[in-house]
N, C-alpha and C positions, 0 to 999 in steps of 0.2 A: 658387394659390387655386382652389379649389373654383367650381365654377356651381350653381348651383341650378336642378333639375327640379320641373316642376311639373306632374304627370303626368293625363292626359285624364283630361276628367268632362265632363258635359254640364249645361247651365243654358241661361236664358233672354238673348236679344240683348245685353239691356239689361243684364244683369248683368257677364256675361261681357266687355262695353267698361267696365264704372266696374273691373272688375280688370284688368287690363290698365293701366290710367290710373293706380290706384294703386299697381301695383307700378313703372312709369313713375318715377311723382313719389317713391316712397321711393325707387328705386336711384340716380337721378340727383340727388338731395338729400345724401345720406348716403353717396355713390361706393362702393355693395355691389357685391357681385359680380356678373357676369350672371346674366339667369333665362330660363330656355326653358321654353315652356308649351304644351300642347295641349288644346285643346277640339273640343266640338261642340255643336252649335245644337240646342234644343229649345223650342217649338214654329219650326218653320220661320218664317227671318227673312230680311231682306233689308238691309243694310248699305250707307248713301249715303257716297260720300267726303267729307271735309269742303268742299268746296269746291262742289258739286253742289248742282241745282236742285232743289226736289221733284218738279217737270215732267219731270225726265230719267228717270223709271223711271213706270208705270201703275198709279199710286196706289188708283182704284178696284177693279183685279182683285185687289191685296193686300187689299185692305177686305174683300170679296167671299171670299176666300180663308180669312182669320184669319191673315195673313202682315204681324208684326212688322215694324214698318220703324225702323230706329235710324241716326244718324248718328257717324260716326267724326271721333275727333280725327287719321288719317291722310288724305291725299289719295289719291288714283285715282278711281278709278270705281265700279259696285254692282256688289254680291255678292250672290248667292241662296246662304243656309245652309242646305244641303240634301245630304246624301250627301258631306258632303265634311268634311276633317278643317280646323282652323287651329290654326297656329302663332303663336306672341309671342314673340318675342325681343328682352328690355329689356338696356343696357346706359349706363353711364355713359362720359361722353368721361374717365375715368379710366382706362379699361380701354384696352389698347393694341396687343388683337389687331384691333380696327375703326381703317379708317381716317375720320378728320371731314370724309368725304360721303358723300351717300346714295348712290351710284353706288357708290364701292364699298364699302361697306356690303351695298347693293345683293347685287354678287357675292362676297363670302363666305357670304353665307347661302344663296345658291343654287348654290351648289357643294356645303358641307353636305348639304342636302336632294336634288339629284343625285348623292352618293356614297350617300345613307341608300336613295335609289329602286335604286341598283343591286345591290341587296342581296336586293331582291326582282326582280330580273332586268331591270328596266328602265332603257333605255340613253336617258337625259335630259340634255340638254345647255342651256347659255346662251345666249339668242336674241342677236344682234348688234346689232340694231335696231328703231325700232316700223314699224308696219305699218300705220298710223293710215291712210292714204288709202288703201289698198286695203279699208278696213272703215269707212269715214265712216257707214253707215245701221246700224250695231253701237256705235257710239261710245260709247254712255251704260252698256253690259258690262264687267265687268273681263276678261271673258276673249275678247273680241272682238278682242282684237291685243295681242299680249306686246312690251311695252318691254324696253329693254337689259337684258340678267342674269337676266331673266326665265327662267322652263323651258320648255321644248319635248321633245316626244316625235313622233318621225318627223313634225316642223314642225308639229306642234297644240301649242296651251299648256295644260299640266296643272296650275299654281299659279300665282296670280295674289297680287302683294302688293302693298303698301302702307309709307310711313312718316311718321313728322314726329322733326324733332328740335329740342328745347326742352329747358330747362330742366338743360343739363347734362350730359343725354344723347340716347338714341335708342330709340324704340319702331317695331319693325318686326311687322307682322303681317303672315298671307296663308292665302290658303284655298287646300289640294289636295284636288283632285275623289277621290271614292274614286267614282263612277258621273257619269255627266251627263245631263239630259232636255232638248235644246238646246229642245222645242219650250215647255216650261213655262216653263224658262230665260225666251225671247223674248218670253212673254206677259207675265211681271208685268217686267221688266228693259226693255223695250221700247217705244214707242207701239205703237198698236192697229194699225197699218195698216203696221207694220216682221213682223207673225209669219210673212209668205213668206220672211223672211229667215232661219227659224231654218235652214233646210239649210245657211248660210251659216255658222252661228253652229254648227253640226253640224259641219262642215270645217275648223273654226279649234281646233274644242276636242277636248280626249280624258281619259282616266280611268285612275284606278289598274286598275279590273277589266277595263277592256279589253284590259289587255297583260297578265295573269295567269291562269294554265292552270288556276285552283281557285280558288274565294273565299279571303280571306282578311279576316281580323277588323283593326277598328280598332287594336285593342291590341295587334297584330304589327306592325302597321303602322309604329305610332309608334316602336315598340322601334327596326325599321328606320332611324328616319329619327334618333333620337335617336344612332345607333352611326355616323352620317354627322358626325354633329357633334363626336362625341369624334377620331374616326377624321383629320377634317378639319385638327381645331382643336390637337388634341393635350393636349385639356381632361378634366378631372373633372367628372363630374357625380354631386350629391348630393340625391336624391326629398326634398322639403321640403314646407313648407303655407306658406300667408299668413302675414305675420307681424300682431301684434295692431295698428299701426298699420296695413299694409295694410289689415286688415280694416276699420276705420276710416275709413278715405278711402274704399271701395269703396262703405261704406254711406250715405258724404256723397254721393258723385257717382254713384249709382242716381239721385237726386232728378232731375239732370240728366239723365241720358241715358233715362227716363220724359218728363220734360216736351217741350212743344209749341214751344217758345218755343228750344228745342238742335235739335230733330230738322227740324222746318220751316223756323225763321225763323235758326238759328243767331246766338242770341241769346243769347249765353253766354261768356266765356272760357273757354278752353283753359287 
């Protein structure tokens, strides 16, 4: 059975999570095939785990900014969407090339994604462990310390993910840096009095462009990472769009991931 591609485009925060959610809730509903999805962020946003506080990231330098702040139905930590590509990858517990835990869930998808990087010459491997007490005053980053399965590139983390699994299945996301500005990064991801620490947050983190002898485009990129998955997986993948029910649920769950009452007080089901 075929996968479904669902090939880069760029859109707003908020959008870009109510799809995600919707293709979520139809595949695990209706046990469809997987979908793998690539985006990127437009106007720069910044993405809280669900689980996080609104204190944990420097809510007035976003204000200040005009830096979208949305909340995820995955756990981790916060993302800054910026220079960097993200992946989705939905799946039903129908499917039987994942196995039913995130760990390793975990690592098949970052094996995927480090076979799709070596394609463009970078040698990415899965972290063994977290690194959480060596980066306690980074904490509130997602790229401030790589948990198990996670990427590394000569020991900096290059893609940072996320999951939750409800309803039947599994929705995993994560963002790979195509550049990184550790010290912007620290300012809005950070308290005010943590920004000496981006050199810190410079040495944990690294980028597609830094290990590549020539720019390269998004859209090569993705091809890259997308030929890891097949390569990986031993899968088909078939370029597709929403289906008219996705599109549906996407337009339901904009309302929430707009409102105050999801992104602040997470006051909403999942």
């Amino acid at each position: 059975m075929a996968w479904r591609l669902l090939s880069h485009n760029i859109s707003n925060i908020f959008e870009s999570m109510a799809i995600d959610e919707a293709i979520f809730i139809d595949t695990a509903q209706n046990k469809k095939s997987p979908t793998i999805r690539f985006y990127g962020t437009y106007p720069a946003a910044i993405s809280m785990g669900y689980f996080q506080e609104l204190e944990d990231i420097n809510i007035n330098k976003c204000r200040d900014e005009g830096i979208d702040i949305v909340r995820r139905i995955t756990g981790g930590k916060s993302v800054f969407h910026f220079n960097e590509i993200t992946y989705c990858v939905v799946a039903s517990n129908n499917d039987k090339i994942f196995p039913n835990s995130i760990a390793g869930t975990y690592e098949i998808i970052s094996k995927c994604i480090a076979r799709g990087l070596s394609y463009l010459g970078i040698e990415a491997y899965l972290a063994e462990g977290d690194r959480t007490s060596a980066h306690q005053a980074l904490g509130t980053c997602c790229f401030s310390a790589p948990s198990k399965s996670e990427l590394l590139v000569d020991g900096r983390k290059i893609c940072g993910s996320a999951q939750t699994r409800k309803k039947g299945g599994f929705l995993q996301h994560g963002s790979l840096l195509t550049s990184f500005d550790a010290r912007r990064t620290a300012a809005l991801l950070l308290p005010a009095d943590a920004l000496e620490k981006s050199d810190d947050l410079n040495n944990s983190v690294t980028s597609i462009d830094e290990h590549m002898k020539r720019p390269i485009n998004v859209k090569d990129i993705c091809e890259k990472i997308k030929m890891g998955f097949i390569a990986e997986l031993g899968i088909e993948l078939t370029e597709d769009k929403l289906t008219a029910a996705e599109e549906k649920h996407k337009n339901e769950l904009l309302k929430k991931y707009k409102s105050s009452h999801w992104n602040m007080e997470r006051k909403e089901k999942i």
